[in-house]
Structure formats: C-alpha cells, structure tokens
C-alpha positions as CSV (number, residue, x, y, z in Angstrom):
1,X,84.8,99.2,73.0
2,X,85.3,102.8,72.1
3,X,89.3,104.0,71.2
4,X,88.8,107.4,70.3
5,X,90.2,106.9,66.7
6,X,92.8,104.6,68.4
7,X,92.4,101.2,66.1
8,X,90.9,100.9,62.8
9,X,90.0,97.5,63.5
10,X,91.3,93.8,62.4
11,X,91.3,92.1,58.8
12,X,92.5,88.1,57.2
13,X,93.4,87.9,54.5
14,X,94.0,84.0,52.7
15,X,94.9,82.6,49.3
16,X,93.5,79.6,46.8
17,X,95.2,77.2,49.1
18,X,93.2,77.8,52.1
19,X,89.5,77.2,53.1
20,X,88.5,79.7,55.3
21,X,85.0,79.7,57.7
22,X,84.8,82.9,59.7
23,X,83.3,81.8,62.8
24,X,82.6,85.2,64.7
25,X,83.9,89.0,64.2
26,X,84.1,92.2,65.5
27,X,86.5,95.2,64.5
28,X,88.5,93.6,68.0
29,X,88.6,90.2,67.0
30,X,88.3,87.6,63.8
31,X,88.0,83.9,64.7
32,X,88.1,81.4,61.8
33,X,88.3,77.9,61.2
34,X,90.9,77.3,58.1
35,X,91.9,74.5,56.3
36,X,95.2,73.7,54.3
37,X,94.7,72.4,51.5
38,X,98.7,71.4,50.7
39,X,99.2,69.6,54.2
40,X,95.4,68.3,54.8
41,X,95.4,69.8,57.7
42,X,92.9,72.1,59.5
43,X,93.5,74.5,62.2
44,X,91.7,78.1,64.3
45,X,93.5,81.0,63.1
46,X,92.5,84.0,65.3
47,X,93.3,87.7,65.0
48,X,92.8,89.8,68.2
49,X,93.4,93.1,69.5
50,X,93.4,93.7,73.3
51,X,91.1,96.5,74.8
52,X,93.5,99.5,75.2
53,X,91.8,100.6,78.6
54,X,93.1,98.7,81.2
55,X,89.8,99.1,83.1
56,X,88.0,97.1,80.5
57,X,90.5,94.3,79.4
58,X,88.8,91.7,81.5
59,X,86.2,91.4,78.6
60,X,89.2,91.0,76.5
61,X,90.2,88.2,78.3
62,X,86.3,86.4,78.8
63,X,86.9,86.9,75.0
64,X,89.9,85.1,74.3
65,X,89.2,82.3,76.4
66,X,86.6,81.5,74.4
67,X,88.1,81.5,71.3
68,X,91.1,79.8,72.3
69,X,89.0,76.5,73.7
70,X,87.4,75.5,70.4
71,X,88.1,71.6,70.2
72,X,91.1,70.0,69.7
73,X,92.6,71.6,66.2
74,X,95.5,73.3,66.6
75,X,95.4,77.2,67.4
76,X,97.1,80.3,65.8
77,X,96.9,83.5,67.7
78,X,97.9,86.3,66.0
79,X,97.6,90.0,67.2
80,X,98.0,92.5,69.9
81,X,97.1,91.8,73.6
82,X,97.7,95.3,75.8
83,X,99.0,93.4,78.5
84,X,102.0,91.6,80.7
85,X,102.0,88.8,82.3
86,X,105.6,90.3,84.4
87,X,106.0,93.4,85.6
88,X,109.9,92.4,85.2
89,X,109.1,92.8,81.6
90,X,108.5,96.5,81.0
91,X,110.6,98.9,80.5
92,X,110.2,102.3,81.8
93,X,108.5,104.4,84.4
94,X,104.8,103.7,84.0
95,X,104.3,100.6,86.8
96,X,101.8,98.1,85.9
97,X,98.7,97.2,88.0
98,X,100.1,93.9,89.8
99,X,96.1,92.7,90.2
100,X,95.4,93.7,86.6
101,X,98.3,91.4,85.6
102,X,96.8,88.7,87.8
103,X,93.8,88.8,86.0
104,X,95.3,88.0,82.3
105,X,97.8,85.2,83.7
C-alpha cells in the first residue's frame, strides 16, 4: 500500500505486566497475542490502519477478517478503519460509495 507520505505506519507499546507475542506486522497492521499478568487473563490486541484509497480497502478488509477470527480469546481492535458502515453517518458533501460500504459491512 503506497500513501504518498500519508502514514508513518503503526507501533505497541506494553509494560512489565504484560507478555506480549507479536504474531504478524506490517507498517498497516500489528497483531499480537498478550497476556495479563494481574488478571490471568489472555487476549488479541490488534492495531490497524485502513487503506486510505477507497479502491484498495477490500484487502483491508480480507486483512482484518483474519485477524479478528483467531480462536476464542477475547479481541481488542484498536486503530483507524477509512470507512462507514452508514452513509447517514457522514457529514458533509463528499457522498460515500453505497457498494464500497456494502463491502466493509
């Protein structure tokens, strides 16, 4: 995904009271697999950034599909996805692609 100088790319960052086991990376996405030490718990923690062409988000998508489907631990998102799921939910005069909205819901 090229942005023309648009993103810098993604970063975790974690304390003593976590064990962290990056899973897979890129500069549009981190996946990890963390546990909590204080409540013996363990859970994904991903950090994504959306594709800001619209013509290209469906790999976005394909993307976080897969790393929201990893067994049955509990999943944090965290991050920036490009897109609506409404076009009721955007304000101003740029409309939004009804079949590129389709796709993401």
């Amino acid at each position: 995904m090229n942005v023309n100088g648009c993103s810098d790319g993604l970063a975790m960052f974690w304390n003593d009271y976590v064990n962290v086991n990056i899973l897979s990376y890129f500069f549009a996405h981190v996946d990890a697999l963390c546990y909590f030490h204080e409540i013996f718990s363990s859970c994904y923690v991903n950090g994504f950034y959306g594709n800001p062409h619209t013509n290209e988000r469906h790999h976005s998508w394909t993307l976080l599909k897969r790393l929201g489907c990893n067994g049955n631990f509990t999943w944090i998102y965290s991050g920036g996805i490009n897109e609506i799921l409404y076009s009721w939910e955007k304000e101003g005069v740029n409309d939004r692609n009804d079949h590129q909205m389709s796709i993401f819901r």
